[in-house]
mmCIF file as gemmi writes it, N, C-alpha and C atoms, coordinates in Angstrom:
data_model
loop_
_atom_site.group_PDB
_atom_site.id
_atom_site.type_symbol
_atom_site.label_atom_id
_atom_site.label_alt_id
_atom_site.label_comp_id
_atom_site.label_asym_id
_atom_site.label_entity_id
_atom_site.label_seq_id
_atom_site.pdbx_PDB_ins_code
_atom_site.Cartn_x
_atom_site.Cartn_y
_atom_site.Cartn_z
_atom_site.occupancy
_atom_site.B_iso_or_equiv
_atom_site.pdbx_formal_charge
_atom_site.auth_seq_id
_atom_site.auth_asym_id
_atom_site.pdbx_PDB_model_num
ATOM 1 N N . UNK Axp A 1 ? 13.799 -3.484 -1.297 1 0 ? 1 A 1
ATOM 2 C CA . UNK Axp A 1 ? 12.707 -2.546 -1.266 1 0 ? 1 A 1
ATOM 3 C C . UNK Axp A 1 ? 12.311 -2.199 0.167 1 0 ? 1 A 1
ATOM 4 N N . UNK Axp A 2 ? 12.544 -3.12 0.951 1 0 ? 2 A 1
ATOM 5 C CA . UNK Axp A 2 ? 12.114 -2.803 2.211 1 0 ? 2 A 1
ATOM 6 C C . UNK Axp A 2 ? 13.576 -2.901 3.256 1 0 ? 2 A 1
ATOM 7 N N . UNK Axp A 3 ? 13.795 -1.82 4.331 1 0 ? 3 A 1
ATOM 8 C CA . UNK Axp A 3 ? 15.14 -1.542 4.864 1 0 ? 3 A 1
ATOM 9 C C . UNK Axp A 3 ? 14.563 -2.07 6.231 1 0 ? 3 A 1
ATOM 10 N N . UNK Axp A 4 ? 15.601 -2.985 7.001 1 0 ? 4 A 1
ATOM 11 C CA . UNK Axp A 4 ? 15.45 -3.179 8.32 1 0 ? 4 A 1
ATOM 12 C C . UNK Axp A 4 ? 16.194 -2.859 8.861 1 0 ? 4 A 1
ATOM 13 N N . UNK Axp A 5 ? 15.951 -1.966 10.061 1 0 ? 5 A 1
ATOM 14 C CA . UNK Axp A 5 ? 17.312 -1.736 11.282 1 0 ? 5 A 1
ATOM 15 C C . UNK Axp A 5 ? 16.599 -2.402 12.588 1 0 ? 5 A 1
ATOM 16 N N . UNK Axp A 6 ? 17.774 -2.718 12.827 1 0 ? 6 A 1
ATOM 17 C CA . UNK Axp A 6 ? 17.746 -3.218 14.005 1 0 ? 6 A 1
ATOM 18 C C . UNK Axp A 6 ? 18.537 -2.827 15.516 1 0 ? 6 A 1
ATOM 19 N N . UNK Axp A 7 ? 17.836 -2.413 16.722 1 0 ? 7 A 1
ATOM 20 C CA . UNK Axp A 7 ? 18.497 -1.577 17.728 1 0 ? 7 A 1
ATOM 21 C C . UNK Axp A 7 ? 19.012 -2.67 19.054 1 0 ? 7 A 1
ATOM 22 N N . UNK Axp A 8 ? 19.932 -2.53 19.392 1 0 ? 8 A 1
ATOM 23 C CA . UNK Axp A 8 ? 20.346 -3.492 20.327 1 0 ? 8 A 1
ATOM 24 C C . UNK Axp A 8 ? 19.79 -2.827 21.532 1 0 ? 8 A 1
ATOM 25 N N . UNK Axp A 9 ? 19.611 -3.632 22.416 1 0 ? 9 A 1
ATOM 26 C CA . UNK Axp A 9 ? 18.928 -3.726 23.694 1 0 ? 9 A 1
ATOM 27 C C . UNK Axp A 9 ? 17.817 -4.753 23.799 1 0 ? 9 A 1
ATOM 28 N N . UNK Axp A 10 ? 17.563 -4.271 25.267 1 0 ? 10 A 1
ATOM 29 C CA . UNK Axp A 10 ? 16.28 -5.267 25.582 1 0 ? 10 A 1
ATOM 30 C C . UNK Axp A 10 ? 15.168 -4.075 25.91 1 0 ? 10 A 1
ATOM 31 N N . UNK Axp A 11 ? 13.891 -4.257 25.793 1 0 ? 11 A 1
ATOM 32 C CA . UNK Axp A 11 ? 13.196 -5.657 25.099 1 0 ? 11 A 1
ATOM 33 C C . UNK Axp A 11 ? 13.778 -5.102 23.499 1 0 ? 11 A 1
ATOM 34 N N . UNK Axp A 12 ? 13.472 -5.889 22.851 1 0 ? 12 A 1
ATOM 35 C CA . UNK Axp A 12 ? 14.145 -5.871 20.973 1 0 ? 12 A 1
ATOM 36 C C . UNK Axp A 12 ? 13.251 -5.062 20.24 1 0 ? 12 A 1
ATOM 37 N N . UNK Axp A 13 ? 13.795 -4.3 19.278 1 0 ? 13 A 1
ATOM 38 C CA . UNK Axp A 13 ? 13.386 -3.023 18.463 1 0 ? 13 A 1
ATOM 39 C C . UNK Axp A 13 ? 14.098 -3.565 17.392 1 0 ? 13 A 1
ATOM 40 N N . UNK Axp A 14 ? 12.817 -3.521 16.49 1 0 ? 14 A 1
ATOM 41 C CA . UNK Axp A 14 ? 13.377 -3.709 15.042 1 0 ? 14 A 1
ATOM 42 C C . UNK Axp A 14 ? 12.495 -2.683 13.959 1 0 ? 14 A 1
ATOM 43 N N . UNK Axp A 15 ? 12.651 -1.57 13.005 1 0 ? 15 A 1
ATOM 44 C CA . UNK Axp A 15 ? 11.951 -0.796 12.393 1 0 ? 15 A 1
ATOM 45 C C . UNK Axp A 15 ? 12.129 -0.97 11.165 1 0 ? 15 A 1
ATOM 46 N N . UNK Axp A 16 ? 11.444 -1.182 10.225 1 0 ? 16 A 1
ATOM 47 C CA . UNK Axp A 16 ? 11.263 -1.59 8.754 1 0 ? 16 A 1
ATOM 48 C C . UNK Axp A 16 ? 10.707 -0.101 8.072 1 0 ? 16 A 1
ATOM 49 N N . UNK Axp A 17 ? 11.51 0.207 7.088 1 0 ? 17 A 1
ATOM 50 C CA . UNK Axp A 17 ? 10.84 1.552 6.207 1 0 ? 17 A 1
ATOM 51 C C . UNK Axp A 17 ? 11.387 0.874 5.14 1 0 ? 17 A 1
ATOM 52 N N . UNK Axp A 18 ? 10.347 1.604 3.818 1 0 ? 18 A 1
ATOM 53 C CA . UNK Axp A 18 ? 10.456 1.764 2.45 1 0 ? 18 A 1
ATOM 54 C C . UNK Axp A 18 ? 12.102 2.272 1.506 1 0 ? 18 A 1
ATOM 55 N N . UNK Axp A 19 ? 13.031 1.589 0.967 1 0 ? 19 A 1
ATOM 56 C CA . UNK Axp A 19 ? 14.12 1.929 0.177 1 0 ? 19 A 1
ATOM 57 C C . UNK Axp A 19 ? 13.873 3.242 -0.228 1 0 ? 19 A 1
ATOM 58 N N . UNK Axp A 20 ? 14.715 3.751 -0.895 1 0 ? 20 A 1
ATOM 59 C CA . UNK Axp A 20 ? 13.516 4.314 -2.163 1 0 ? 20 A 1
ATOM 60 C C . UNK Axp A 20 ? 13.137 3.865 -3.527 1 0 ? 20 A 1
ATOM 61 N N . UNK Axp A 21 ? 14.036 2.35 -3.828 1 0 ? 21 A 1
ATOM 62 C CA . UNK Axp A 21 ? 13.305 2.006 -4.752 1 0 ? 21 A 1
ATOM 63 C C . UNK Axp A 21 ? 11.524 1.254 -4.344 1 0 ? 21 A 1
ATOM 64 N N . UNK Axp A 22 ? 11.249 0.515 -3.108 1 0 ? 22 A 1
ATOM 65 C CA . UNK Axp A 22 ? 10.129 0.678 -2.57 1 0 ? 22 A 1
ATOM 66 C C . UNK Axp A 22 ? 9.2 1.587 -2.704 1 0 ? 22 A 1
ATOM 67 N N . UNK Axp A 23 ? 9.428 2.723 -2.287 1 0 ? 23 A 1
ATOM 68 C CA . UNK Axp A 23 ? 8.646 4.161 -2.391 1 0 ? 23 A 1
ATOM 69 C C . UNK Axp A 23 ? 8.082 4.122 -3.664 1 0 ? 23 A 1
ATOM 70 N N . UNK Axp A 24 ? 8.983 4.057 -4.822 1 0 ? 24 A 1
ATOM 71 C CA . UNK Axp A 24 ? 8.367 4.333 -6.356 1 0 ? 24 A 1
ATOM 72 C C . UNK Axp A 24 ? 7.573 2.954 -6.519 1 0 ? 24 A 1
ATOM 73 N N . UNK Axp A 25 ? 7.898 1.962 -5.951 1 0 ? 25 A 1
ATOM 74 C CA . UNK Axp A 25 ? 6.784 0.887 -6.155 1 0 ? 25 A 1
ATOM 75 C C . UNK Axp A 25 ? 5.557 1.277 -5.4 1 0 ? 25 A 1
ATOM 76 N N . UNK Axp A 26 ? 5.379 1.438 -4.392 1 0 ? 26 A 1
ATOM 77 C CA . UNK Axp A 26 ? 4.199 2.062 -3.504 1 0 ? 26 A 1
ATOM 78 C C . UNK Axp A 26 ? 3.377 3.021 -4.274 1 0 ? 26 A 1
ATOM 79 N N . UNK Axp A 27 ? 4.083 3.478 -5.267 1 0 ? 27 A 1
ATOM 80 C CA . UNK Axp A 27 ? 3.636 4.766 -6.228 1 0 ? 27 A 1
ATOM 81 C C . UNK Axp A 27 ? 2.954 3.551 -6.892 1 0 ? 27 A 1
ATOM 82 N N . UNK Axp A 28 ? 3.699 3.454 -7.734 1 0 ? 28 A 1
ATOM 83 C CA . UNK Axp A 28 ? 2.665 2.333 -8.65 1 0 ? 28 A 1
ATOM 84 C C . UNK Axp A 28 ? 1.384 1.687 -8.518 1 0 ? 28 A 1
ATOM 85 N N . UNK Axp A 29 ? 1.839 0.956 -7.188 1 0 ? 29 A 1
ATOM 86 C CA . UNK Axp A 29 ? 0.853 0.117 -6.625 1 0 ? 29 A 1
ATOM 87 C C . UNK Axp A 29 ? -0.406 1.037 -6.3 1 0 ? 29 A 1
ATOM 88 N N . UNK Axp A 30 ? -0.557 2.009 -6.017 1 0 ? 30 A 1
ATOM 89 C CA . UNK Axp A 30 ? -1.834 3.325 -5.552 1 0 ? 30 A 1
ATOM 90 C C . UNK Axp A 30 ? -1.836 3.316 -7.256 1 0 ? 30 A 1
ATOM 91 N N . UNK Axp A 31 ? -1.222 3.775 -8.486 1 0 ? 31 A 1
ATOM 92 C CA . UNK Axp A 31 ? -2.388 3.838 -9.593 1 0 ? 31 A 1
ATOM 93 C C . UNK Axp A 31 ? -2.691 3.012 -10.14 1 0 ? 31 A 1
ATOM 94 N N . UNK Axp A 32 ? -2.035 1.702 -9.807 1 0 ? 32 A 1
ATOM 95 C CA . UNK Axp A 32 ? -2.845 0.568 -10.221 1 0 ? 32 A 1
ATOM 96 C C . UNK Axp A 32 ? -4.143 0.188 -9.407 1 0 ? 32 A 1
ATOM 97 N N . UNK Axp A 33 ? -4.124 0.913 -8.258 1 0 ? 33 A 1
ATOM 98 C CA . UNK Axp A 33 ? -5.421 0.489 -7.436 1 0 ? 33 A 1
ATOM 99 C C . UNK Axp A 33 ? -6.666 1.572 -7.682 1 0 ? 33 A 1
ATOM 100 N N . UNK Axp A 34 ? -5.792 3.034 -8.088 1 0 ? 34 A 1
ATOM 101 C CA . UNK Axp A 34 ? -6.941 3.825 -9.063 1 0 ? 34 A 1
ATOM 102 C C . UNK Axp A 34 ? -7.101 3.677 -10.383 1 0 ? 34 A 1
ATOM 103 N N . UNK Axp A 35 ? -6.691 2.747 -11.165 1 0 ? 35 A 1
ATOM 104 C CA . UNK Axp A 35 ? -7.164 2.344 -12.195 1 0 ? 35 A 1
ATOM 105 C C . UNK Axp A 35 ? -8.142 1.352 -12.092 1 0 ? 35 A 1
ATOM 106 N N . UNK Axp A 36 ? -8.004 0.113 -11.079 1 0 ? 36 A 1
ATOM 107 C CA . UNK Axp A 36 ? -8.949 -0.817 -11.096 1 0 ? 36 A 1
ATOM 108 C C . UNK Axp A 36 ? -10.371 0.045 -10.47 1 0 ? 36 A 1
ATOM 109 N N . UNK Axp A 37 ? -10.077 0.47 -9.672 1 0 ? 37 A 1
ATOM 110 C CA . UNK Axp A 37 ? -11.556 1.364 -8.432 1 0 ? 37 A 1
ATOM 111 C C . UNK Axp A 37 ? -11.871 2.093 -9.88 1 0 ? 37 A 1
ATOM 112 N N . UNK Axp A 38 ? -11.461 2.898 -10.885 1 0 ? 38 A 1
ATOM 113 C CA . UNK Axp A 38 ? -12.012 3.365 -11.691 1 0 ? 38 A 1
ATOM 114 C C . UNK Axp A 38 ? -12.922 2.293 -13.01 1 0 ? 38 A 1
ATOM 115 N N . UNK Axp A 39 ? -11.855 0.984 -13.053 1 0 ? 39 A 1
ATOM 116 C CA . UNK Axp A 39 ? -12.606 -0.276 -13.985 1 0 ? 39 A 1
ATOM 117 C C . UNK Axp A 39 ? -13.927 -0.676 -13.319 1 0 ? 39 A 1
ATOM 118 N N . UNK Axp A 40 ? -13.628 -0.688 -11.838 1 0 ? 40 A 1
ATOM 119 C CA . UNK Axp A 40 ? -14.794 -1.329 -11.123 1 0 ? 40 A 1
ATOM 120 C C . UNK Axp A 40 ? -16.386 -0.55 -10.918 1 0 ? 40 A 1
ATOM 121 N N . UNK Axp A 41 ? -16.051 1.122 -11.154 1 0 ? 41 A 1
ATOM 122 C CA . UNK Axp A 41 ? -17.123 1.915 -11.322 1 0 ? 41 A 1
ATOM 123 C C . UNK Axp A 41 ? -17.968 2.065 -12.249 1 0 ? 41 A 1
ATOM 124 N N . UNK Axp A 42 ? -16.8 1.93 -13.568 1 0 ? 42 A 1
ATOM 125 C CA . UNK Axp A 42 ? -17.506 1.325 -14.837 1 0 ? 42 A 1
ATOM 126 C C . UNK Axp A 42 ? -18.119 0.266 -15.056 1 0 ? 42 A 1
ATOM 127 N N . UNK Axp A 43 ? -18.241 -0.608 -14.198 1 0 ? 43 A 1
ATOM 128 C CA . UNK Axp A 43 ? -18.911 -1.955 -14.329 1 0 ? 43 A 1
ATOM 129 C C . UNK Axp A 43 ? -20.325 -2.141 -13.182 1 0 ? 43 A 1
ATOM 130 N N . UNK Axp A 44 ? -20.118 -0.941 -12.582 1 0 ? 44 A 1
ATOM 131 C CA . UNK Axp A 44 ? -21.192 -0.991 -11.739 1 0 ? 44 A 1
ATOM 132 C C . UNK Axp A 44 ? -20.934 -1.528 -10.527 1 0 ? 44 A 1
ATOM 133 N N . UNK Axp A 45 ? -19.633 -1.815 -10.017 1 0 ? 45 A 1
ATOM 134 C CA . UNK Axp A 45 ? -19.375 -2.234 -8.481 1 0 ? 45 A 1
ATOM 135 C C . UNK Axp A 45 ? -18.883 -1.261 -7.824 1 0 ? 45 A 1
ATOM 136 N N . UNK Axp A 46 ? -20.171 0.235 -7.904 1 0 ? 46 A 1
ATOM 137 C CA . UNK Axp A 46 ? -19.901 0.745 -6.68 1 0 ? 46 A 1
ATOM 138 C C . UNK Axp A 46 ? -20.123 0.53 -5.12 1 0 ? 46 A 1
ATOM 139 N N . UNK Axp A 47 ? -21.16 -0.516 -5.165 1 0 ? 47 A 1
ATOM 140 C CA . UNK Axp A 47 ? -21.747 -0.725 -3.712 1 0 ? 47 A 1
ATOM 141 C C . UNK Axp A 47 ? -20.239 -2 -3.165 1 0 ? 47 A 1
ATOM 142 N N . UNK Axp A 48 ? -19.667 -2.537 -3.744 1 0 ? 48 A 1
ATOM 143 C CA . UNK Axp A 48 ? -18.652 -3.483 -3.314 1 0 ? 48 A 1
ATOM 144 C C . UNK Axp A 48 ? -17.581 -2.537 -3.06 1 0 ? 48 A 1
ATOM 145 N N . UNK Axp A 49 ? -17.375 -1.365 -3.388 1 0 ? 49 A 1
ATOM 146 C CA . UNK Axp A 49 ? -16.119 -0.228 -3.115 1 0 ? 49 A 1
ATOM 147 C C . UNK Axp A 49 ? -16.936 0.551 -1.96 1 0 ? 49 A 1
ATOM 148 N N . UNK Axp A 50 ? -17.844 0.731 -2.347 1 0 ? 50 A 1
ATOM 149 C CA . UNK Axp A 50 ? -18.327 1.67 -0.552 1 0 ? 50 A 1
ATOM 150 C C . UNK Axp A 50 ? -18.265 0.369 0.417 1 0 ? 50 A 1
ATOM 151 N N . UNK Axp A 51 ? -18.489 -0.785 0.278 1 0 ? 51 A 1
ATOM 152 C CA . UNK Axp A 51 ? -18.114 -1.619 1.282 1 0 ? 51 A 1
ATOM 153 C C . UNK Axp A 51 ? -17.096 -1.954 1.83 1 0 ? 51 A 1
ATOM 154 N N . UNK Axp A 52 ? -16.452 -2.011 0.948 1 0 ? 52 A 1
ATOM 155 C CA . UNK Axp A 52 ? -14.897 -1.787 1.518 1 0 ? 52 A 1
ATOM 156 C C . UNK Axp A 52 ? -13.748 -0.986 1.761 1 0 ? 52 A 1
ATOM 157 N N . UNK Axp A 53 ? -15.002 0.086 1.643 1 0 ? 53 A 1
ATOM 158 C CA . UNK Axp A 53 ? -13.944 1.688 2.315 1 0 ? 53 A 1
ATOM 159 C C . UNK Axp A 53 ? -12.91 2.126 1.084 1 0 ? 53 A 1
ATOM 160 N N . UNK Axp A 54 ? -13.438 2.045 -0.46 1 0 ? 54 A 1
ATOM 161 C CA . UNK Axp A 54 ? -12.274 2.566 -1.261 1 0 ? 54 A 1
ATOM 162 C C . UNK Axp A 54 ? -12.688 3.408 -1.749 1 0 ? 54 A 1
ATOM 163 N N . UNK Axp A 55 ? -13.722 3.929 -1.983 1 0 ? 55 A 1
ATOM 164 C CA . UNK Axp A 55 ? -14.767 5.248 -2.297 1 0 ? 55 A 1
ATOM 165 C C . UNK Axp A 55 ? -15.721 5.549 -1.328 1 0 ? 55 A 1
């Protein structure tokens, strides 16, 4: 899921990007995090989501 290249020289370079099977997980992972921010509104923890910058 996650691709590493690596560049020879000095000082050392190494760059990590998303597969694309990664990518479609990254997908997932965002509507599972707007499904919960949406469970959590329903329950009345909006002031714990404005605190932590998700609404």
């Amino acid at each position: 899921m996650v691709q590493k290249k690596q560049f020879e020289g000095y000082p050392l370079k190494v760059e990590y990007s998303l597969t694309d099977k990664g990518k479609r997980m990254l997908n997932v992972i965002i509507t599972m995090q707007e499904i919960g921010i949406e469970l959590m509104k329903e329950d009345g923890k909006e002031d714990f989501l404005k605190n932590k910058g998700l609404i």
